[in-house]
C-alpha beads as a LAMMPS data file, in Angstrom:
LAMMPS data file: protein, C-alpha beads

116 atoms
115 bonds

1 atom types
1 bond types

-500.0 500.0 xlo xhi
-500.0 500.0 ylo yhi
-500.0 500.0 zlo zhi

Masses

1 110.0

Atoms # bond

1 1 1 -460.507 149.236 68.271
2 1 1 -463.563 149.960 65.605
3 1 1 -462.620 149.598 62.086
4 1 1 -464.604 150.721 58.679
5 1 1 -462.686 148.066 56.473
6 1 1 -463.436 144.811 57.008
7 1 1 -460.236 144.490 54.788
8 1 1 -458.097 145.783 56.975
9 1 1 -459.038 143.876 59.917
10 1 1 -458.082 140.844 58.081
11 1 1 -454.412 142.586 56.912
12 1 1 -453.527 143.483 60.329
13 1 1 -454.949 140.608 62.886
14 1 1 -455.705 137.880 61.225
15 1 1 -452.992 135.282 61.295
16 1 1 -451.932 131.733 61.029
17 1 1 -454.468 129.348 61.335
18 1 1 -458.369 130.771 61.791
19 1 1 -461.503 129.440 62.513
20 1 1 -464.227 132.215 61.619
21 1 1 -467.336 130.995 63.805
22 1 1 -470.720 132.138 61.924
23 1 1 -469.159 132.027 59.072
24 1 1 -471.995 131.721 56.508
25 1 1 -471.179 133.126 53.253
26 1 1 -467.907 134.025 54.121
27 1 1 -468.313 137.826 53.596
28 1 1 -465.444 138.597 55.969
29 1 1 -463.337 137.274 53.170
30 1 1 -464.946 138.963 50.265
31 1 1 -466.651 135.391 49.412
32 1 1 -463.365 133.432 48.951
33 1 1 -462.352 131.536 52.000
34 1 1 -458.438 131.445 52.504
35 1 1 -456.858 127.789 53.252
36 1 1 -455.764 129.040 56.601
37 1 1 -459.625 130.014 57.614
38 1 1 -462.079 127.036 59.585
39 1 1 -465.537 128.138 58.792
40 1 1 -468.366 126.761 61.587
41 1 1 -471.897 127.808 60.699
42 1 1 -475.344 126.425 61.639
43 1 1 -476.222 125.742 58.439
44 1 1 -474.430 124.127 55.146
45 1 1 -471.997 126.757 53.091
46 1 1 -469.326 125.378 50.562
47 1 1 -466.188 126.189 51.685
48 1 1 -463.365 124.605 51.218
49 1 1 -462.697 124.042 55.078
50 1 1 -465.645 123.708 56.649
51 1 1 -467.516 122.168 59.780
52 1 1 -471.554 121.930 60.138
53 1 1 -471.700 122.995 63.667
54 1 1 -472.967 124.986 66.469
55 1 1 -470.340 128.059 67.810
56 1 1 -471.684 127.239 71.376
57 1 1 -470.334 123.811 71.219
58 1 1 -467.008 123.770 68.980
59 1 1 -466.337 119.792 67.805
60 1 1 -462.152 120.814 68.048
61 1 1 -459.612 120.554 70.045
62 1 1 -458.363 123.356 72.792
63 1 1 -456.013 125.557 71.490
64 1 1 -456.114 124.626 68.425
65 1 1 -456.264 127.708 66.190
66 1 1 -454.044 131.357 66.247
67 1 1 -457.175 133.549 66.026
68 1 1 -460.871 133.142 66.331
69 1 1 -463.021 135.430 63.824
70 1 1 -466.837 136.123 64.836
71 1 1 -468.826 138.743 63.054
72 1 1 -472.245 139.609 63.125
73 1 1 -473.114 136.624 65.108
74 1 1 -473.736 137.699 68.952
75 1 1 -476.669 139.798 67.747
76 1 1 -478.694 136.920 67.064
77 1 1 -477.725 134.750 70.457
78 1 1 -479.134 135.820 74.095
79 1 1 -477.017 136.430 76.526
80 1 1 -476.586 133.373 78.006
81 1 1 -475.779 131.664 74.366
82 1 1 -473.486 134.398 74.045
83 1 1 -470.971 133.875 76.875
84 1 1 -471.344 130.699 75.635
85 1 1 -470.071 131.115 72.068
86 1 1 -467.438 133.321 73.350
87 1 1 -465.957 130.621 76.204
88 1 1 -465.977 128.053 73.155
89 1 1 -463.686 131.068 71.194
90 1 1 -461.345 131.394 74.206
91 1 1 -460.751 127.715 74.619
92 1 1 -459.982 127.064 70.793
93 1 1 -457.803 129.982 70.062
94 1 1 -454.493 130.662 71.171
95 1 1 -453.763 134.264 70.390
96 1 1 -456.745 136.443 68.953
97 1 1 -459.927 136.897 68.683
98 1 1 -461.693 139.244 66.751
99 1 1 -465.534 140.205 67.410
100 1 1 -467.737 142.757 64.905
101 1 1 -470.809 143.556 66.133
102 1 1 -473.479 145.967 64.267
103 1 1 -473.571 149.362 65.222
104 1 1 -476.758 151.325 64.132
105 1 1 -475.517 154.857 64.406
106 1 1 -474.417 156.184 60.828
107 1 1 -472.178 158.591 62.287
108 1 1 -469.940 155.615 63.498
109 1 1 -469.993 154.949 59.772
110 1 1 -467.395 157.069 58.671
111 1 1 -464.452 156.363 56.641
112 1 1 -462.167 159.618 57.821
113 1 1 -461.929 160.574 61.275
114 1 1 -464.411 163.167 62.580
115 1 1 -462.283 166.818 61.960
116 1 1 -465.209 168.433 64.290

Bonds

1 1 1 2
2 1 2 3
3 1 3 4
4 1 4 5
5 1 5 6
6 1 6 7
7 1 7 8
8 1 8 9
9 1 9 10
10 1 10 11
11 1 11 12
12 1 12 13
13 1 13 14
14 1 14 15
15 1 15 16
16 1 16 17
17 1 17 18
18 1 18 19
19 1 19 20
20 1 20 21
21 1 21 22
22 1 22 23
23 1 23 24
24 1 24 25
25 1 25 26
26 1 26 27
27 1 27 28
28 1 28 29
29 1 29 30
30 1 30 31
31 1 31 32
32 1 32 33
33 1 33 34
34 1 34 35
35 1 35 36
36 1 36 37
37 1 37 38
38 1 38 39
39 1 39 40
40 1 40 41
41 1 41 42
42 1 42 43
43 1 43 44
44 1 44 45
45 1 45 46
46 1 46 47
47 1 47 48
48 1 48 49
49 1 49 50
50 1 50 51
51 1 51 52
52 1 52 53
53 1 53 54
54 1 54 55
55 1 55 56
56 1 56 57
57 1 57 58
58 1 58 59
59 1 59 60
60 1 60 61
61 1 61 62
62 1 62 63
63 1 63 64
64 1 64 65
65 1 65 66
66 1 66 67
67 1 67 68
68 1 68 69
69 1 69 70
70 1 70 71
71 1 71 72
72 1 72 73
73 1 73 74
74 1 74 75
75 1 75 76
76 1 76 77
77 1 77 78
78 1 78 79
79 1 79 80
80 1 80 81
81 1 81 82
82 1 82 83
83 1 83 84
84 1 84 85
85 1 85 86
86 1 86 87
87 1 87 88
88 1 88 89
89 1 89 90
90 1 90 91
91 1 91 92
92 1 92 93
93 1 93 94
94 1 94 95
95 1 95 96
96 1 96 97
97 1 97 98
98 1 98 99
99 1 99 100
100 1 100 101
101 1 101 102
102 1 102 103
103 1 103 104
104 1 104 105
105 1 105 106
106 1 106 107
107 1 107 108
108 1 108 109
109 1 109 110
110 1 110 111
111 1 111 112
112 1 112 113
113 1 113 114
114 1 114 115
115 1 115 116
């Protein structure tokens, strides 16, 4: 389901306990990280929950979190890191998991729906 708002994503699917893999600068969140959200990320971010890791190979436990966020990340993996990051989301979350990709074409962009 594509969504303009990265605000309401969050509202509507993101629940109980989160681990947002990619995190970085935690723009999902409009900078603040809640203290239900997990951020992974390559490199070092200050968060308030945090883990230096890769999203290919999760350091937590199976099942272990409601919903899995991952935006903007699977552009920069191949496809075989890819499936990978996204097995390591299945076996960690229990419920949802929510993927944004980029999408180049500006008339995707739109904030009302297309009256054409």
């Amino acid at each position: 389901m594509p969504f303009t708002d990265r605000r309401e994503l969050v509202r509507r699917y993101v629940k109980g306990t989160v681990i947002d893999i990619g995190i970085k600068d935690g723009y999902v969140w409009d900078y603040l990280t809640p203290d239900n959200v997990v951020g992974v990320d390559l490199d070092p971010w200050r968060h308030v929950n945090f883990i230096q890791a890769d999203g290919r190979l999760l350091p937590v436990r199976d099942k272990c979190f409601d919903t899995a966020v991952i935006t903007e990340v699977l552009k920069h993996l191949d496809w075989d890191d890819r499936i990978k990051l996204l097995d390591e989301a299945v076996r960690v979350t229990r419920k949802v998991i929510i993927i944004s990709v980029p999408d180049p074409d500006p008339r995707n962009m739109r904030c009302t729906p297309d009256t054409e």
